[in-house]
N, C-alpha and C positions, 0 to 999 in steps of 0.2 A: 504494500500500500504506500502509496509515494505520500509527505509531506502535507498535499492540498485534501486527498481525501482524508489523512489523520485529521484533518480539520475541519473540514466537513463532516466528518464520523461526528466529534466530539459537539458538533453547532446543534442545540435542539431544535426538534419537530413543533412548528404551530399548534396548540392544542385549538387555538382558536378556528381556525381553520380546518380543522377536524373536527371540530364540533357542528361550524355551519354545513358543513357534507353532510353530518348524520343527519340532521336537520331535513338538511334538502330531500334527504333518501327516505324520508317518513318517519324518522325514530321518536320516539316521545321526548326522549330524553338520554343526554351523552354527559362522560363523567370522565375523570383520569386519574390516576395514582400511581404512584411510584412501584415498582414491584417489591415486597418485601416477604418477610412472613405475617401469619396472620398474628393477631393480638395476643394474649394472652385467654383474657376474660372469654373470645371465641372458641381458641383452640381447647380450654377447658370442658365450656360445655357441649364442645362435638365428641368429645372422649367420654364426656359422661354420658350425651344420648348413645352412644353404642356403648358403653359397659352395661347398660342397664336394658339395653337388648332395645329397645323403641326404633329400630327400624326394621324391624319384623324381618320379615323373609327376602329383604335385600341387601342381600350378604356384599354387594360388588360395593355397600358403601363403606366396610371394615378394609377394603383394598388402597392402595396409595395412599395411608393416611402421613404419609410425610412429604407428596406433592399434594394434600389438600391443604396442609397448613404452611405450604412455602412456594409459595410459584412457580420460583426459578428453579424447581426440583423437575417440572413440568417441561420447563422449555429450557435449558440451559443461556444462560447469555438473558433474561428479561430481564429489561430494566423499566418500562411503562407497561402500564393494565388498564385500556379502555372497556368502559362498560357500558353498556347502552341497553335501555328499553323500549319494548314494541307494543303498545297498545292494543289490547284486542277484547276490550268491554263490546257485546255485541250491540247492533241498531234493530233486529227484532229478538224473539225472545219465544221460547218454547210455550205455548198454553201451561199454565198452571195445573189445570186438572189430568196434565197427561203426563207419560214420562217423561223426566227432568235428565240431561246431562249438563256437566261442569262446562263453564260458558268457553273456556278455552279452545275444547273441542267442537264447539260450532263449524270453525271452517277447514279450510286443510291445513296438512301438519307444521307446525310451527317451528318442526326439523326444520323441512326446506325453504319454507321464506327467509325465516333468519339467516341461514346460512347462506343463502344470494344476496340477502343484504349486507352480511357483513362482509361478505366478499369483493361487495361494490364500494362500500367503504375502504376495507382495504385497499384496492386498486388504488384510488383516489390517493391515500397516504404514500403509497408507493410514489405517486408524481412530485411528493414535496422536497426528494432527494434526489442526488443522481446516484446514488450509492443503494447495491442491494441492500433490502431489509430481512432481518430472519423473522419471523413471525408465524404465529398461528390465531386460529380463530374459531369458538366454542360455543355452543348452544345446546347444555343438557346433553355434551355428548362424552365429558370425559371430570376427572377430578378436582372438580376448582367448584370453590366456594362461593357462588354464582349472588347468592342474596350479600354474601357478605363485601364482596367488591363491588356489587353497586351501591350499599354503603356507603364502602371506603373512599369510592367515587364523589362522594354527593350527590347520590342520585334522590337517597329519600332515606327515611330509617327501618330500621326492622320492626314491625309492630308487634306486640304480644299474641298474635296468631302466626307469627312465624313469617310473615308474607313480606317483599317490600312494600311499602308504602311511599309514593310519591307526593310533598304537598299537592292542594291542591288539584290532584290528579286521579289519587286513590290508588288501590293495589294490582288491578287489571291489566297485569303487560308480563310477557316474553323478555327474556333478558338474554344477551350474551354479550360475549368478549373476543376483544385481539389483544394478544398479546405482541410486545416489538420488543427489540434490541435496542430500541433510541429512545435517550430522556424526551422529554417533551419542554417546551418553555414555562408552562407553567400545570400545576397540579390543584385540585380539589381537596375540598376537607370536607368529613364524614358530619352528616348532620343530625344531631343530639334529636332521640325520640320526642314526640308531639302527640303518646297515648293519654297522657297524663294519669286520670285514676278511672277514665273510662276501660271495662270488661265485659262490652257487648259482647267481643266475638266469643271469649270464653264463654258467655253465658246462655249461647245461639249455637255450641257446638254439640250435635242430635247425642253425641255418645261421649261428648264431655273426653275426649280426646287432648284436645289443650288441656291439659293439668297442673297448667302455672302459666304465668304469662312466659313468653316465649320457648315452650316446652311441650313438642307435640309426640305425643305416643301414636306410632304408625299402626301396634297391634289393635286398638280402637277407631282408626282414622277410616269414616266412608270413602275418600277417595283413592287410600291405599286398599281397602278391602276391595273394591270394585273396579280396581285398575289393575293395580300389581300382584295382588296375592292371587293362586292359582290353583287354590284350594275353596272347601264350602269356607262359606260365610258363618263365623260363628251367630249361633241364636241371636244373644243377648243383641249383636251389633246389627244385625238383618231384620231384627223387628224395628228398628228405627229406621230404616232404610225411608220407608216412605214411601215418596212416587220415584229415588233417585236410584237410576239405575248404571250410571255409565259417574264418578265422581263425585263432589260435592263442594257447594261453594255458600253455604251457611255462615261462615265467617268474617266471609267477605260480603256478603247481603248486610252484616248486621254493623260493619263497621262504615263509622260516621263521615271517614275521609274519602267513602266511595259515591256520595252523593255529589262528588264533583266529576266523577268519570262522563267522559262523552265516548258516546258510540265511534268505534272506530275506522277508518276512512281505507284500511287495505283490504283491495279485493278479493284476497284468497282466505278473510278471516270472513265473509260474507256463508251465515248459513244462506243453504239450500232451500227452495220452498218446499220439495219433497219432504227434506230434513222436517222442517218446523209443520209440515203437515200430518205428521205422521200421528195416529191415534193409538192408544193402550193395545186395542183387540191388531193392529198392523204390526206393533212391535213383537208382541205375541204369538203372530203366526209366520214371525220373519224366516227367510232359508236364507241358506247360506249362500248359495249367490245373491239375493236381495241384499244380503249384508255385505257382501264385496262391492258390489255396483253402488250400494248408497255410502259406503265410504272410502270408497275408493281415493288413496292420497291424504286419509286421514288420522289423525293421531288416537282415535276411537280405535284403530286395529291392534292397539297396544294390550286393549283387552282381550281380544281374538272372540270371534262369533262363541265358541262356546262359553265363554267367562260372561259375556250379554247376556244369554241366555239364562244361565245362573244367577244372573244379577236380576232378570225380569219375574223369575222363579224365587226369587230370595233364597236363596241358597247357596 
């Protein structure tokens, strides 16, 4: 490396200017940090929710617990952590008296949008240098503590149902991250919780799941029983079940800073009118190609046709 690009290497990236991209690109919201390891007060209570077993039967999250609590174990060479969210509070809304899924899953999967968007954002940063970048770029797909770097970001705070929360904005978004090799010019700071002594969402959660403010047990959680676990549904937790079959978003109905959410404007978070027409006795008698075709590209398939069914069976 000759002289000019050592100096160039060591010149930082516009955070600014990467921020107005995310902007442009539809993000709700873009944040930056330095890479470090995580806090203490974090790293604590992710060791305590896995000693005391609270993520059930998803063993992959006992795996990399020393690139969850350190970035740069992740990517070698990070030294900035962009984080950004994607809005996807929906603009219609399932009938009430029919089967309910978690609003996330309205449109298609939120794998692949975000990962083309942060891939466009990326491009974009790649044009701020003329110097290769090493980077990568994450969306629910690998060990990184996804709530807590958009934190660290500023992007919003952790609220006592586990969720981020954006002023403002409320908790309805998709998150991920790129990570670089290059400081940025300037960095974010992490903004101090706005719950205060309100405990709707604890007090709105069907199976009381939350069992302390920011302390979610997944063996009781509807939307870990109804997504990821792959077994019956225990009694106690399937007779609350309700009308919800596919997740659940109780937590977030009941907290206060989601009364600012606006329906979201990307079109591949847009349900389907099929979707939102569907009635109890259709869900009922659904086959399994009916359940291919109508979700086809959707993050619904993570339960797989027979776990729906299970779910519409309560069991």
């Amino acid at each position: 490396m000759s002289d000019n690009q050592v100096e160039l290497a060591k010149t930082p990236l516009s955070s600014k200017e990467i921020k107005a991209e995310a902007s442009r690109l539809g993000f709700s919201a873009c944040g930056v940090a330095p890479a470090e390891k995580v806090n203490e007060t974090a790293s604590a209570a992710l060791c305590h929710w896995l000693s005391a077993g609270m993520q059930s039967g998803m063993n992959y999250m006992n795996n990399y617990l020393d690139k969850r609590l350190d970035p740069r174990l992740l990517m070698e060479g990070t030294q900035s952590i962009i984080s950004v969210a994607l809005n996807y509070y929906p603009s219609k809304f399932l009938k009430k008296d029919q089967y309910q899924f978690a609003w996330y899953a309205y449109g298609k999967d939120y794998h692949d949008v975000m990962k083309a968007k942060l891939n466009e954002l990326l491009a974009f940063i790649t044009t701020l240098t003329p110097l290769p970048l090493q980077s990568r770029t994450f969306c629910d797909t690998a060990p990184v503590l996804e709530r807590y770097w958009a934190w660290r970001t500023g992007l919003g705070w952790i609220g006592k149902n586990t969720q981020l929360i954006i002023p403002h904005a409320g908790s309805c978004f998709f998150l991920g991250e790129i990570f670089l090799d290059r400081k940025l010019d300037f960095y974010d700071h992490p903004q101090p919780s706005r719950c205060g002594n309100c405990t709707r969402c604890l007090d709105a959660c069907p199976t009381k799941a939350l069992e302390a403010p920011l302390l979610l047990n997944s063996n009781r959680c509807l939307s870990y029983l109804t997504i990821e676990h792959r077994e019956s549904i225990p009694l106690t937790e399937a007779q609350k079940m309700g009308n919800r079959i596919y997740g659940c978003d109780e937590c977030q109905k009941a907290c206060p800073w989601n009364r600012f959410a606006v329906p979201c404007q990307t079109p591949e978070f847009q349900p389907s009118e099929a979707f939102l027409e569907m009635k109890k006795e259709d869900w009922e008698s659904l086959t399994e190609d009916q359940y291919r075709t109508l979700f086809k590209g959707s993050a619904v398939k993570r339960a797989k046709y027979g776990g729906l069914m299970r779910n519409i069976k309560k069991g």
